[in-house]
Biopython code that builds the backbone (N, CA, C, O; Angstrom):
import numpy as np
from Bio.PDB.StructureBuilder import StructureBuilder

atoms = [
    (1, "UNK", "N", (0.850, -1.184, 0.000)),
    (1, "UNK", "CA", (0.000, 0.000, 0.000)),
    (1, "UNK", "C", (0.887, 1.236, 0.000)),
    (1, "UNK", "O", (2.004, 1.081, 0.495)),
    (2, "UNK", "N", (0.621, 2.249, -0.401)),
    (2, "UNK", "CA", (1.143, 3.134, -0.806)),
    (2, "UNK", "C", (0.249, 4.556, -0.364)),
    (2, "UNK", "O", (-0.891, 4.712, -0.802)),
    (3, "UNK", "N", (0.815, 5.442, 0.436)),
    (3, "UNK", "CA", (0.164, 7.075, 0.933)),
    (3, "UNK", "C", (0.600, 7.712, -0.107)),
    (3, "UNK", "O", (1.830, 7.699, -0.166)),
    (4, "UNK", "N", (0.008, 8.348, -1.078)),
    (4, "UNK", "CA", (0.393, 9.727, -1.761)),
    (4, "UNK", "C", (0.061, 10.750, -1.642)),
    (4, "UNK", "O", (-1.067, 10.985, -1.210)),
    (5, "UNK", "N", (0.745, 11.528, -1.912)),
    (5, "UNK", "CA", (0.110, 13.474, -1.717)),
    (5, "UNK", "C", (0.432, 13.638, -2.942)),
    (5, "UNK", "O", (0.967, 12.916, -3.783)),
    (6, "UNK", "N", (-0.269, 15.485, -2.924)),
    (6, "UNK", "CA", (-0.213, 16.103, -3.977)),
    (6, "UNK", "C", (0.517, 17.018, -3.846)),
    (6, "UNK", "O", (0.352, 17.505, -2.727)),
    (7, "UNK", "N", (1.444, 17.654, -4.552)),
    (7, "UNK", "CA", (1.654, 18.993, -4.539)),
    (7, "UNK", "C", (1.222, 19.641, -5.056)),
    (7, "UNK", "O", (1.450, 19.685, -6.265)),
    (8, "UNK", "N", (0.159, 20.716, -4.330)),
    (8, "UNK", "CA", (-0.761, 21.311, -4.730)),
    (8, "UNK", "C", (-0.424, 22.307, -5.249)),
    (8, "UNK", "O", (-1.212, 22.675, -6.120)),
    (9, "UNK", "N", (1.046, 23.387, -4.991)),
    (9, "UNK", "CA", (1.262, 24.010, -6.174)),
    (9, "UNK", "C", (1.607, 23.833, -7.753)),
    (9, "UNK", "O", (1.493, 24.699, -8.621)),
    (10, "UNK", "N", (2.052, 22.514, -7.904)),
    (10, "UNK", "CA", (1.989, 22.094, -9.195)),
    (10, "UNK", "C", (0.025, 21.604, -10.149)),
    (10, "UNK", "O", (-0.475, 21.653, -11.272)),
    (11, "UNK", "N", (-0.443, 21.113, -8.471)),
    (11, "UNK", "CA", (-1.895, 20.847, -9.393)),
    (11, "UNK", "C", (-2.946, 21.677, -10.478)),
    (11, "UNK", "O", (-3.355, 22.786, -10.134)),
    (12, "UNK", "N", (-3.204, 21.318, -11.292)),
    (12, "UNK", "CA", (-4.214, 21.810, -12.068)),
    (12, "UNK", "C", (-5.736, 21.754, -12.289)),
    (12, "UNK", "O", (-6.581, 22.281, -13.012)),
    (13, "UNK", "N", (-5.657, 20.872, -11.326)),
    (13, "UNK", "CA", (-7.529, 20.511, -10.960)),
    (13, "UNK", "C", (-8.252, 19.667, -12.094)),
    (13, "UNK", "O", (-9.459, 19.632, -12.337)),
    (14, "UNK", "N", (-6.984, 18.844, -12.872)),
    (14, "UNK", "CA", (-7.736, 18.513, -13.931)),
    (14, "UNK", "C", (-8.881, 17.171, -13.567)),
    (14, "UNK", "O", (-9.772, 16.755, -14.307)),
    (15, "UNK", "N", (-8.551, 16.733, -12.334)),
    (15, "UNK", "CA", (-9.654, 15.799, -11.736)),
    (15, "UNK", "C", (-9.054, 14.045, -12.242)),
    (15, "UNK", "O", (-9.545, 13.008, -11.794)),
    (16, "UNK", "N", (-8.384, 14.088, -12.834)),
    (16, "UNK", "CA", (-8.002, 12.600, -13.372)),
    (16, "UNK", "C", (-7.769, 11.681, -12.512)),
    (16, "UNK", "O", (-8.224, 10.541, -12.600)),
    (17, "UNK", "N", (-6.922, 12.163, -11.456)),
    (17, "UNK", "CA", (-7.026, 11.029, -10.628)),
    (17, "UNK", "C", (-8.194, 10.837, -9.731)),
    (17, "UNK", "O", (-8.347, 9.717, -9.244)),
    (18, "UNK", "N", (-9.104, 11.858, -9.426)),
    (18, "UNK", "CA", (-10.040, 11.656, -8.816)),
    (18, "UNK", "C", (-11.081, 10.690, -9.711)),
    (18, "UNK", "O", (-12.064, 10.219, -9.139)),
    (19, "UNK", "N", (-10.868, 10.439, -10.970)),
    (19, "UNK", "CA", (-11.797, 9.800, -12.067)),
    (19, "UNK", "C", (-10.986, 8.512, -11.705)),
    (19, "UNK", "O", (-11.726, 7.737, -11.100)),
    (20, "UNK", "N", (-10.220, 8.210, -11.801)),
    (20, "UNK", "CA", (-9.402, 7.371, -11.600)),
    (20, "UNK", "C", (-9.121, 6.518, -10.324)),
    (20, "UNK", "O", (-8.725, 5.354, -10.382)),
    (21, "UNK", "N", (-9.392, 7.287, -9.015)),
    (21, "UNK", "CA", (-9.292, 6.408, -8.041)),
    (21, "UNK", "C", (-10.385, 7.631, -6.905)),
    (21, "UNK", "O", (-9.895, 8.409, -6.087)),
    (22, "UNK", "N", (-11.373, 7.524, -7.091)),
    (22, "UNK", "CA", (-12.387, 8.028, -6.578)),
    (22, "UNK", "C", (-12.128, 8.257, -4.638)),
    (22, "UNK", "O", (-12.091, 9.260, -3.926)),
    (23, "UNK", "N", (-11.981, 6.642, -4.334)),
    (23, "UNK", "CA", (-11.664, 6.365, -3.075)),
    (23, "UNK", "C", (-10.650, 7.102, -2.462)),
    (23, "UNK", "O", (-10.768, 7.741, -1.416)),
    (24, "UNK", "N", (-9.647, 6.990, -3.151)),
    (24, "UNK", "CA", (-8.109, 7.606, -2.725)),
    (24, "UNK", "C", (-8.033, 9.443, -3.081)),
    (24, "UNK", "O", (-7.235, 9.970, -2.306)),
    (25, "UNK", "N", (-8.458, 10.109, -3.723)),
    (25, "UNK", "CA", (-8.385, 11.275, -4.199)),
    (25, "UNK", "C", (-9.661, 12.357, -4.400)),
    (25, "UNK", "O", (-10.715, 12.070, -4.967)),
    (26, "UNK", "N", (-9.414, 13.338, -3.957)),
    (26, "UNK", "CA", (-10.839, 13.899, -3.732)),
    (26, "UNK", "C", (-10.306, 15.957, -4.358)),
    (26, "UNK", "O", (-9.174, 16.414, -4.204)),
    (27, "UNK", "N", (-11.063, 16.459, -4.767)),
    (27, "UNK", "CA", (-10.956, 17.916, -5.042)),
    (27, "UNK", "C", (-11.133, 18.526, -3.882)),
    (27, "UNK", "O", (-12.048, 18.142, -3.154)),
    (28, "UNK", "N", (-10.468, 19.369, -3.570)),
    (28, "UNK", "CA", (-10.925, 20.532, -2.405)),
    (28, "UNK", "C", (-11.015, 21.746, -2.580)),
    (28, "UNK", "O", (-10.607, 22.333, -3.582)),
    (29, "UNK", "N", (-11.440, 22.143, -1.832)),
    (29, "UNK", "CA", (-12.415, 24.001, -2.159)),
    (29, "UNK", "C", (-11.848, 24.522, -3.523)),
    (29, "UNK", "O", (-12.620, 24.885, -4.410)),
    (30, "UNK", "N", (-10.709, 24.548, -3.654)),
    (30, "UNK", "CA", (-9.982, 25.137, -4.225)),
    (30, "UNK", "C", (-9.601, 24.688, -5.927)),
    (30, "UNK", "O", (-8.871, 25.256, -6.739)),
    (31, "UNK", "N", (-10.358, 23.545, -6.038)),
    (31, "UNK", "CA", (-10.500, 23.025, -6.932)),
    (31, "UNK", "C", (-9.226, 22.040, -7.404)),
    (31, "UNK", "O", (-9.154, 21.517, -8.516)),
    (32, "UNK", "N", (-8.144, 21.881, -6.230)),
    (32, "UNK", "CA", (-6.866, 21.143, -5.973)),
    (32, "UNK", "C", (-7.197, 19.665, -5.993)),
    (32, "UNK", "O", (-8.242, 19.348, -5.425)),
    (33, "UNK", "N", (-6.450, 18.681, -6.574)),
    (33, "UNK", "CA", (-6.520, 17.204, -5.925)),
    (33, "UNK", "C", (-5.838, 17.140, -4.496)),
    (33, "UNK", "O", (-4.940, 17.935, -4.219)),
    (34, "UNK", "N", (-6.241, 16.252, -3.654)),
    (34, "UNK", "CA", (-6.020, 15.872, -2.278)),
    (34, "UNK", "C", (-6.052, 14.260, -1.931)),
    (34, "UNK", "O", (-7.151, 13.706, -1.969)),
    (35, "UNK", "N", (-5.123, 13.649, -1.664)),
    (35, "UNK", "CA", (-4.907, 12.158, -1.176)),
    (35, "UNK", "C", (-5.744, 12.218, -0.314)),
    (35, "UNK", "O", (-5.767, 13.240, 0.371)),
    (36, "UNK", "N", (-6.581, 11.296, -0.088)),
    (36, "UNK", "CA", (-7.361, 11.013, 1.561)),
    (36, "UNK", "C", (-7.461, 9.339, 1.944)),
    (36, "UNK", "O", (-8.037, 8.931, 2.953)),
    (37, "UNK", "N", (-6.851, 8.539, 1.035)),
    (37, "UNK", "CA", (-6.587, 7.066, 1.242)),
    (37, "UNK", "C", (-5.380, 6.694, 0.842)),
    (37, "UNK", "O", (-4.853, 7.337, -0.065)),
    (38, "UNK", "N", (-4.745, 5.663, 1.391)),
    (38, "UNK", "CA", (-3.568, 4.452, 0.621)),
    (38, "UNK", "C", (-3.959, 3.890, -0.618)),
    (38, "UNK", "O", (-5.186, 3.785, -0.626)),
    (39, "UNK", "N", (-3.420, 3.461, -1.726)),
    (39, "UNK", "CA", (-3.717, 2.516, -2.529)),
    (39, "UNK", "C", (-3.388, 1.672, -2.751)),
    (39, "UNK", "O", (-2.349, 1.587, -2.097)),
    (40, "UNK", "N", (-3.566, 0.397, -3.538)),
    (40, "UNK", "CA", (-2.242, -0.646, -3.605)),
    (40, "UNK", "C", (-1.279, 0.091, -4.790)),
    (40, "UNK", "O", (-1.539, 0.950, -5.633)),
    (41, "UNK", "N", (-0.280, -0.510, -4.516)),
    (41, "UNK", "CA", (1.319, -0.315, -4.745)),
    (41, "UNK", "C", (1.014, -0.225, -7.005)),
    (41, "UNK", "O", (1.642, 0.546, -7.731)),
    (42, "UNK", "N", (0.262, -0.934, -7.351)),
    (42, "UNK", "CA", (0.151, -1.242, -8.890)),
    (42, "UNK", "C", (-0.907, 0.257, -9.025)),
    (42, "UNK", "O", (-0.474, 1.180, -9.713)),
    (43, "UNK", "N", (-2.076, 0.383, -8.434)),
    (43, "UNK", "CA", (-2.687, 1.196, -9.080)),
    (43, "UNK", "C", (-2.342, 2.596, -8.772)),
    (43, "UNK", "O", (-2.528, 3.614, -9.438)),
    (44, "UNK", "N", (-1.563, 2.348, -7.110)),
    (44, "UNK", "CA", (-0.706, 3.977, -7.151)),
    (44, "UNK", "C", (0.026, 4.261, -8.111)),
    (44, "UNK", "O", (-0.060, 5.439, -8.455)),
    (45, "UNK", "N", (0.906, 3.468, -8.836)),
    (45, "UNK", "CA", (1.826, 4.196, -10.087)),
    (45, "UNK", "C", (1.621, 4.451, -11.040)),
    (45, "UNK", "O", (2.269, 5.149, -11.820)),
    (46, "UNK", "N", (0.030, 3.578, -11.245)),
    (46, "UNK", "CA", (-0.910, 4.271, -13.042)),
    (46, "UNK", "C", (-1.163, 5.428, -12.731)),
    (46, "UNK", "O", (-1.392, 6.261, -13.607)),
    (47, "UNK", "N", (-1.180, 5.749, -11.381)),
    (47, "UNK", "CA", (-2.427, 7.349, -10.491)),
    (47, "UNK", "C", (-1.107, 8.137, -11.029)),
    (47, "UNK", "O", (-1.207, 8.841, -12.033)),
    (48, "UNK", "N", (0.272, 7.990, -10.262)),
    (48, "UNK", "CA", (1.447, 8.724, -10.455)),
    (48, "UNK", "C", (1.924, 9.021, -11.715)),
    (48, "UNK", "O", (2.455, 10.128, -11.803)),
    (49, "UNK", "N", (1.884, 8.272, -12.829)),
    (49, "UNK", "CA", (2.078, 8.170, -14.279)),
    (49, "UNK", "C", (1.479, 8.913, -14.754)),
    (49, "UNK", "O", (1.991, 9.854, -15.360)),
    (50, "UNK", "N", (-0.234, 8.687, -14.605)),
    (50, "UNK", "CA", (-0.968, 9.220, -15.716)),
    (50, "UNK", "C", (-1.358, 10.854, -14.967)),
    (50, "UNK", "O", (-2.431, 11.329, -15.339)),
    (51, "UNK", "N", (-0.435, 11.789, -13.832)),
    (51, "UNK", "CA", (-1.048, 13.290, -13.310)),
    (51, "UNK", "C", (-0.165, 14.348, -14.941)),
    (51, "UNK", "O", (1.065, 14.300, -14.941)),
    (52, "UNK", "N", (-0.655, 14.944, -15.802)),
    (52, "UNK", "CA", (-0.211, 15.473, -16.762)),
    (52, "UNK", "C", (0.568, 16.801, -16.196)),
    (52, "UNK", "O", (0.840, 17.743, -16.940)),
    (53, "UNK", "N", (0.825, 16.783, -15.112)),
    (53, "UNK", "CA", (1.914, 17.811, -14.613)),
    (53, "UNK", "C", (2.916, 17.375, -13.610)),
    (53, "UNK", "O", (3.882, 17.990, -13.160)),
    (54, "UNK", "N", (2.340, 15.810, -13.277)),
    (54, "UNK", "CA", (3.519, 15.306, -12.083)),
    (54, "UNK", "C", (3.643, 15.728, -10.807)),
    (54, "UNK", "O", (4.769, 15.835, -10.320)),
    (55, "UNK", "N", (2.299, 16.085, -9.943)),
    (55, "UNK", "CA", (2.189, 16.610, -9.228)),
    (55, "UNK", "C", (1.800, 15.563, -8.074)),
    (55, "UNK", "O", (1.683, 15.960, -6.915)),
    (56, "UNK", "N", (1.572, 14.023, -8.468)),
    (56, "UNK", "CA", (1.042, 13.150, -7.559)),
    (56, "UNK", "C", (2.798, 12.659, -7.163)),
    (56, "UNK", "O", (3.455, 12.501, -8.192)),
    (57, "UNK", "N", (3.370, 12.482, -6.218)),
    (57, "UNK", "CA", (4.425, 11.769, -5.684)),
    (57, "UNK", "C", (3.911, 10.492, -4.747)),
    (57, "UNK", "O", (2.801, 9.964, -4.699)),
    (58, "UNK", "N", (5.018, 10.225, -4.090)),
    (58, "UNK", "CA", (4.456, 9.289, -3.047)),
    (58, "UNK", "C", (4.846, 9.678, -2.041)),
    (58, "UNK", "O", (4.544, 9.102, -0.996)),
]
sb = StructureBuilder()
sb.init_structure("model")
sb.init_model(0)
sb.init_chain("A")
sb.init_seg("    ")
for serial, (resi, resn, name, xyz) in enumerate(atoms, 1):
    if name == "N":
        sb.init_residue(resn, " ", resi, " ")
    sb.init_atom(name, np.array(xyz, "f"), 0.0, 1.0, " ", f" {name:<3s}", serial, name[0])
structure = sb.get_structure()
């Protein structure tokens, strides 16, 4: 399992990972992505791969 954050000054709000892992990632006020779960270890690195600015780490 795997904790990720965002760095929210790189985010763009494009929502993908929230489409993507609903459970684990959520928008906040601000229209930012936000980690709020672990994932397993395989679908955290499609989440990390596919942020189009590289803003998901672990």
């Amino acid at each position: 399992m795997k904790k990720l954050k965002v760095n929210a000054d790189a985010c763009i709000g494009c929502g993908l990972c929230v489409n993507m892992a609903p459970d684990a990632f959520t928008l906040n006020d601000e229209g930012k992505s936000e980690a709020i779960a672990e994932m397993e270890d395989g679908a955290a690195d499609e989440v990390i791969a596919s942020c189009p600015v590289g803003a998901i780490e672990e």
